[in-house]
C-alpha positions as CSV (number, residue, x, y, z in Angstrom):
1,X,0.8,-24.8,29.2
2,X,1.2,-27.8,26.8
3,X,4.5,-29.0,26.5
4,X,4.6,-29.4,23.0
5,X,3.8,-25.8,22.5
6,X,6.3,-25.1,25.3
7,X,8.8,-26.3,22.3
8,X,7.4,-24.0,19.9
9,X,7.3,-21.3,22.0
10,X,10.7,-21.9,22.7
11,X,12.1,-22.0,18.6
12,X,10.1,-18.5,18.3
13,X,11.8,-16.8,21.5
14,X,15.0,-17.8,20.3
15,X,14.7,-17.0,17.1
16,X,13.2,-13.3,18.3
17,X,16.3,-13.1,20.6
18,X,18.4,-13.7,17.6
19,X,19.9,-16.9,18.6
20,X,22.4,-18.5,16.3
21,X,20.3,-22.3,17.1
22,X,19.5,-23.8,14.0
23,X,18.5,-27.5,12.9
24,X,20.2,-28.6,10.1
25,X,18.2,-29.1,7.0
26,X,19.2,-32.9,7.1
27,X,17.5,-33.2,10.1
28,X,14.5,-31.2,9.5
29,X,13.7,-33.4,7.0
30,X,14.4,-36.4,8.7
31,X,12.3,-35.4,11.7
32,X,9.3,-34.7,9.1
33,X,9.9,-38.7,7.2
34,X,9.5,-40.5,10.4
35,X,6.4,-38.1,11.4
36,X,4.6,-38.4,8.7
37,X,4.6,-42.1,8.6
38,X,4.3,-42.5,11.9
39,X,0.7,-40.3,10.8
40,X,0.8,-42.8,8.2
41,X,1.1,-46.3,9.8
42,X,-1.1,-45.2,13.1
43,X,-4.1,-44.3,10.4
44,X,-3.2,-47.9,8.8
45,X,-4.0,-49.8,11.7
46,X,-7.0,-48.2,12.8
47,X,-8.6,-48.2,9.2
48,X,-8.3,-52.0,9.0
49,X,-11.0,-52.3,11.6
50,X,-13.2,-50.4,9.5
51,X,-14.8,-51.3,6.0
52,X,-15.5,-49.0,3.1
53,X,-19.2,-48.1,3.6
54,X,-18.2,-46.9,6.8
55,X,-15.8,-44.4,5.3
56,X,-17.0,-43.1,1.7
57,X,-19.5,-40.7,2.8
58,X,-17.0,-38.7,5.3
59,X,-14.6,-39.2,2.8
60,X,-16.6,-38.0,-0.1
61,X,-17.8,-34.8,2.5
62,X,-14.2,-34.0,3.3
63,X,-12.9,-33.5,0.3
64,X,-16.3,-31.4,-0.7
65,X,-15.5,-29.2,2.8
66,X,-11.8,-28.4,1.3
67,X,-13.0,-27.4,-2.2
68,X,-15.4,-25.2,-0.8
69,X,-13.0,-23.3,1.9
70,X,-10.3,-22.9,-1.0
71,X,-13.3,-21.3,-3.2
72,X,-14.3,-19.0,-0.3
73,X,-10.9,-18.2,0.3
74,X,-9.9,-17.5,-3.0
75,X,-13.3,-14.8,-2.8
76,X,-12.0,-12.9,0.3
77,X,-8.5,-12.8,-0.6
78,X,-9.4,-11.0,-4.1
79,X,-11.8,-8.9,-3.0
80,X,-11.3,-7.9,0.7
81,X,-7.7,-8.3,1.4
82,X,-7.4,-7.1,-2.7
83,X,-4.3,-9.0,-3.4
84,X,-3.6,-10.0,-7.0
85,X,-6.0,-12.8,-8.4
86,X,-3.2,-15.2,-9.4
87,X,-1.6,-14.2,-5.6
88,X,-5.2,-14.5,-3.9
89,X,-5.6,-18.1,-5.6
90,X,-2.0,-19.6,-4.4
91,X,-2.8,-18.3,-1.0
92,X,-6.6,-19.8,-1.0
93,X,-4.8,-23.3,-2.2
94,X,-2.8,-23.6,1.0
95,X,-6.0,-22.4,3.1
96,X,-8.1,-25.3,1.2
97,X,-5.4,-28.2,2.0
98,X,-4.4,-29.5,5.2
99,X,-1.3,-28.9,7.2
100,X,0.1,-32.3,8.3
101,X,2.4,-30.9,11.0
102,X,-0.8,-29.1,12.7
103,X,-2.8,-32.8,12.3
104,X,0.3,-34.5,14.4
105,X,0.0,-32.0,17.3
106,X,-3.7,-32.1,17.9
107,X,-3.6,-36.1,17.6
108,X,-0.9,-35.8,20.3
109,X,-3.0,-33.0,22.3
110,X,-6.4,-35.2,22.1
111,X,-4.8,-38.4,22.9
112,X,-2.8,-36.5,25.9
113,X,-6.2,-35.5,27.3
114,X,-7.8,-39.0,26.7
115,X,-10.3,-38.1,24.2
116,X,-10.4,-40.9,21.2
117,X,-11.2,-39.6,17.7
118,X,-12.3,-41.6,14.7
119,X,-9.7,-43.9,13.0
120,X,-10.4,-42.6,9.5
121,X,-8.5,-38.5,9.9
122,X,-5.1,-39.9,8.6
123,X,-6.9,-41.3,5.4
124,X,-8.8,-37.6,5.4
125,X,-5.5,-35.9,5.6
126,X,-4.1,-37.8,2.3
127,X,-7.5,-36.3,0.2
128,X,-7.1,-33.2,1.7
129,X,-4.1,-32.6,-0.5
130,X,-4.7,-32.5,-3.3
131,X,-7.8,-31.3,-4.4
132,X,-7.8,-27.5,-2.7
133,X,-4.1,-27.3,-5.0
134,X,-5.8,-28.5,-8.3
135,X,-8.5,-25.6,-7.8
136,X,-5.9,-23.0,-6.8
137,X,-3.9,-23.8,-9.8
138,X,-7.1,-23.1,-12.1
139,X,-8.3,-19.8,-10.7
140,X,-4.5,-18.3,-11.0
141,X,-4.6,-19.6,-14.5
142,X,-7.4,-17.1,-15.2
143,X,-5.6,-14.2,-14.1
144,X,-2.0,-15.5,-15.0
145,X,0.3,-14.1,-17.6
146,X,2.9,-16.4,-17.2
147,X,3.6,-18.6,-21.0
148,X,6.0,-21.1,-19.2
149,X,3.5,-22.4,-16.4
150,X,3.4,-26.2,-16.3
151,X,0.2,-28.4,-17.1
152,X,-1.8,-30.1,-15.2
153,X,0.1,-33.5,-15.4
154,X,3.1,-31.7,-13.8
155,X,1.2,-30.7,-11.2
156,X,-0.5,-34.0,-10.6
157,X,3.2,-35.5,-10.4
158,X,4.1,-32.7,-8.4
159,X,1.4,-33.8,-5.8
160,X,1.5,-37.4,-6.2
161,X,5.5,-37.7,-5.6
162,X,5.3,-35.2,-3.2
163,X,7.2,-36.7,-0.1
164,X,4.0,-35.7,2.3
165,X,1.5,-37.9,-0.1
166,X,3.9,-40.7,-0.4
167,X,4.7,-40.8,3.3
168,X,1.2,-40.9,4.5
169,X,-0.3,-43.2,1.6
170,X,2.5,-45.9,2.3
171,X,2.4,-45.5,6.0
172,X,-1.5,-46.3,5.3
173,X,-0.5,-49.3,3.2
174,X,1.4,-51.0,5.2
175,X,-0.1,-50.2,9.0
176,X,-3.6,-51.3,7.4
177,X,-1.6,-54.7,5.8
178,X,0.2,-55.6,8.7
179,X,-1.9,-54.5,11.8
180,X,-0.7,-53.7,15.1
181,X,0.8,-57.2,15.7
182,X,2.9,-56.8,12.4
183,X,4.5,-53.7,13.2
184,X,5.2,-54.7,17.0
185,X,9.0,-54.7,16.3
186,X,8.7,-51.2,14.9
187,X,6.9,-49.9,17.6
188,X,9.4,-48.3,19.9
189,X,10.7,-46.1,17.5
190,X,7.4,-45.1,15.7
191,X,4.8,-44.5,18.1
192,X,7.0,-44.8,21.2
193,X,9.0,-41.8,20.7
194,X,6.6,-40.1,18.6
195,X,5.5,-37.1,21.2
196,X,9.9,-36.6,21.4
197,X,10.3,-36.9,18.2
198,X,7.2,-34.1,17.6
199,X,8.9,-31.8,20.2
200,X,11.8,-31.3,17.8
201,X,9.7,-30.5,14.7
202,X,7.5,-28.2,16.7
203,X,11.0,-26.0,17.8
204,X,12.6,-26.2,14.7
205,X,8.8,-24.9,13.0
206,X,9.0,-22.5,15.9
207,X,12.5,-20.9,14.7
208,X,10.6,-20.8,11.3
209,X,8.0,-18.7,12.0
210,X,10.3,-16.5,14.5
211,X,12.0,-15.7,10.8
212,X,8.8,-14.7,9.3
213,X,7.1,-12.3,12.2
214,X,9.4,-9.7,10.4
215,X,7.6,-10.1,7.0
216,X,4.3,-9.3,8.4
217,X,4.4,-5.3,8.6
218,X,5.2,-5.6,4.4
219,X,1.7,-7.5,3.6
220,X,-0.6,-5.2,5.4
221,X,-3.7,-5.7,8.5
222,X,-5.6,-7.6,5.9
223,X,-3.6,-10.0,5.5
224,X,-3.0,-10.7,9.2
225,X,-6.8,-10.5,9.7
226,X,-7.5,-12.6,7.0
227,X,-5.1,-15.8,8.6
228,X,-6.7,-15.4,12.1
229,X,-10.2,-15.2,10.7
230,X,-10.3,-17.6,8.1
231,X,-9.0,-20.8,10.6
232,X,-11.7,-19.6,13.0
233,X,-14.8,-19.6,10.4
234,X,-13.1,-23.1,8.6
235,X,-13.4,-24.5,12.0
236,X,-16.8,-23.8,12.5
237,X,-17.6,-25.2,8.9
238,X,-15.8,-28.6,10.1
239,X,-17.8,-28.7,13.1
240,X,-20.9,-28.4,11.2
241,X,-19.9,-30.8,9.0
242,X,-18.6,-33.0,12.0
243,X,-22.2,-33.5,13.6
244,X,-24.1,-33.8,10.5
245,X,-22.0,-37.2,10.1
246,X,-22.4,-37.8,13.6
247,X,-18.9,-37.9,14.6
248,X,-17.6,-38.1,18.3
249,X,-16.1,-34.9,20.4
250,X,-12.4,-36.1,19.5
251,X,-13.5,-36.4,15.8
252,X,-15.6,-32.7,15.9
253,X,-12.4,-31.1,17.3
254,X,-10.5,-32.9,14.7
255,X,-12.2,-31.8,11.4
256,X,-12.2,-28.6,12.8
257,X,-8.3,-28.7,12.9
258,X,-7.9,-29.9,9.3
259,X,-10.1,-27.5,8.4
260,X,-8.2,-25.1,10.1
261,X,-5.0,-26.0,9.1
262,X,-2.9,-24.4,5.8
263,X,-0.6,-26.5,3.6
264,X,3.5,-25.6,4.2
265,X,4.4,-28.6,2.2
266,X,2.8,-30.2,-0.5
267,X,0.8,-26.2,-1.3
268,X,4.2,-24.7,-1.9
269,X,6.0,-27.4,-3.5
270,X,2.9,-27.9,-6.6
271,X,2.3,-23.9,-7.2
272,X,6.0,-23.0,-7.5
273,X,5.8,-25.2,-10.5
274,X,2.3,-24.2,-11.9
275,X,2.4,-21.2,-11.4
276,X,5.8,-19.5,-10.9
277,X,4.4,-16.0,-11.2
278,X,3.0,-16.0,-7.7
279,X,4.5,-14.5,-4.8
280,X,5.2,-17.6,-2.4
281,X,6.4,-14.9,0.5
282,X,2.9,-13.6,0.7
283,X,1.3,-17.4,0.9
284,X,4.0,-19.0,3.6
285,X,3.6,-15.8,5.8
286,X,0.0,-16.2,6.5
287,X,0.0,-20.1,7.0
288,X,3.6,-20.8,8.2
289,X,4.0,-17.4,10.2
290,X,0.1,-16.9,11.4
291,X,-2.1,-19.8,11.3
292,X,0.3,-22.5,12.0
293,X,1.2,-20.7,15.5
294,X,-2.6,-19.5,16.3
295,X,-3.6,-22.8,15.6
296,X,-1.1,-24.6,17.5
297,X,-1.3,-22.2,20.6
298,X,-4.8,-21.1,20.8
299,X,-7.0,-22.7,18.1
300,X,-6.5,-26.9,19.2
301,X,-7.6,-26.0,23.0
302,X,-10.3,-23.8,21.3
303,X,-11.8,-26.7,18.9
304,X,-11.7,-29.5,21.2
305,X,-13.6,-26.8,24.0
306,X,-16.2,-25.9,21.8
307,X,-16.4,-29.6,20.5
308,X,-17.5,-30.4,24.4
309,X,-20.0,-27.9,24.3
310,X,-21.7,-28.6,21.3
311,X,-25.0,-30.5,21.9
């Protein structure tokens, strides 16, 4: 068994035995600043070796794959797991962005197993965001009854403030200005203890989720189905899209993850704003208490395995 998801495993046992361990919200939040700029500043320092024609097109095809998984999500959500259209769209939004916290633990798992991916996934992560939440806001506007919703400039400041997009886009900043010699003095505390500091987040998600297994008899089989399923068929989109750019095994198994993943952050934060008529419950149960565990126990091992296979 990994040892990271020895920690998570751990969070969800004792939260099933009804332990009284908690983590503070203090240092929950602490634990997910230094992690996402660690993300941040790692991403930096690679992407200065690289130059902008190298990076576009992926760039440009990412951000493509997550407006079309949020679409297709959207689709099944309203029609096969038949929840409300302004409920199917807030869920689809979280299924179309990218969970940051998911992206740390396979770049820890690949680098763990020695297999390199390309330096450009922290800078895919940062589009990721926001698009998928701009399209979910639009489809629940169709269907919503709501007068008081916010426009689309709260939104956008919603996103762009968020702590997640700030963290990663200034962790980018300065990694990529000052390089790997620059941040030398910061090292030990960023990168050195990055896979402790990771082992902490993943119990303290773990005791999350162990709070939400409770809520999944209320929303029904489909909904269950639906966040086992869709990860599965968004990693096999990623792959394809991984070889057509011609990416390495690491960088396969990593697209594959992101397109996996569901928004717990930056998702929630926007749609409570724009649209406040949705049930929130119903989205953070199928990608805080489903896909972020079947991801981070099963699906990561899965991705990179198939990755190897593929010709």
């Amino acid at each position: 068994m990994d040892l990271l998801l020895a920690f998570f495993l751990f969070g969800v046992i004792a939260r099933a035995l009804r332990s009284e361990l908690a983590f503070p919200p203090a240092l929950h939040d602490s634990l997910s600043i230094v992690l996402l700029l660690t993300i941040g500043l790692k991403g930096g320092v690679e992407l200065a070796a690289q130059s902008l024609a190298e990076v576009w097109l992926p760039a440009l095809c990412v951000v493509a794959m997550g407006c079309a998984l949020t679409g297709i999500a959207y689709l099944v959500l309203s029609t096969w797991v038949r929840l409300p259209k302004v409920d199917a769209a807030a869920v689809a939004a979280h299924y179309g962005s990218v969970s940051v916290g998911t992206f740390a633990v396979a770049s820890a798992s690949l680098a763990a197993k020695g297999v390199p991916f390309e330096p450009s996934f922290s800078l895919f992560v940062v589009l990721l965001e926001a698009p998928a939440i701009f399209i979910g806001v639009a489809l629940a506007r169709r269907g919503a009854r709501s007068e008081t919703r916010s426009g689309f400039g709260a939104v956008a400041q919603e996103i762009l403030r968020g702590k997640s997009l700030v963290l990663l886009v200034g962790g980018l900043a300065i990694g990529w200005g000052f390089g790997a010699d620059g941040l030398a003095p910061i090292t030990p505390l960023f990168f050195g203890g990055f896979k402790g500091l990771l082992a902490l987040f993943l119990l303290d998600m773990g005791l999350v989720c162990g709070d939400r297994l409770s809520s999944l008899r209320r929303h029904g089989a489909r909904l269950v189905v639906f966040a086992v399923a869709m990860p599965l068929f968004a990693a096999g989109l990623g792959m394809a899209l991984a070889k057509l750019l011609g990416f390495s095994v690491g960088g396969t198994a990593m697209l594959a993850t992101l397109a996996a993943s569901a928004s717990y952050i930056a998702a929630p934060a926007a749609l409570r704003i724009a649209v406040p008529e949705a049930n929130p419950t119903l989205s953070l149960t199928a990608a805080l208490g489903i896909t972020f565990p079947f991801n981070i126990a099963i699906g990561i091992p899965l991705y990179l395995e198939v990755a190897r296979q593929l010709p």
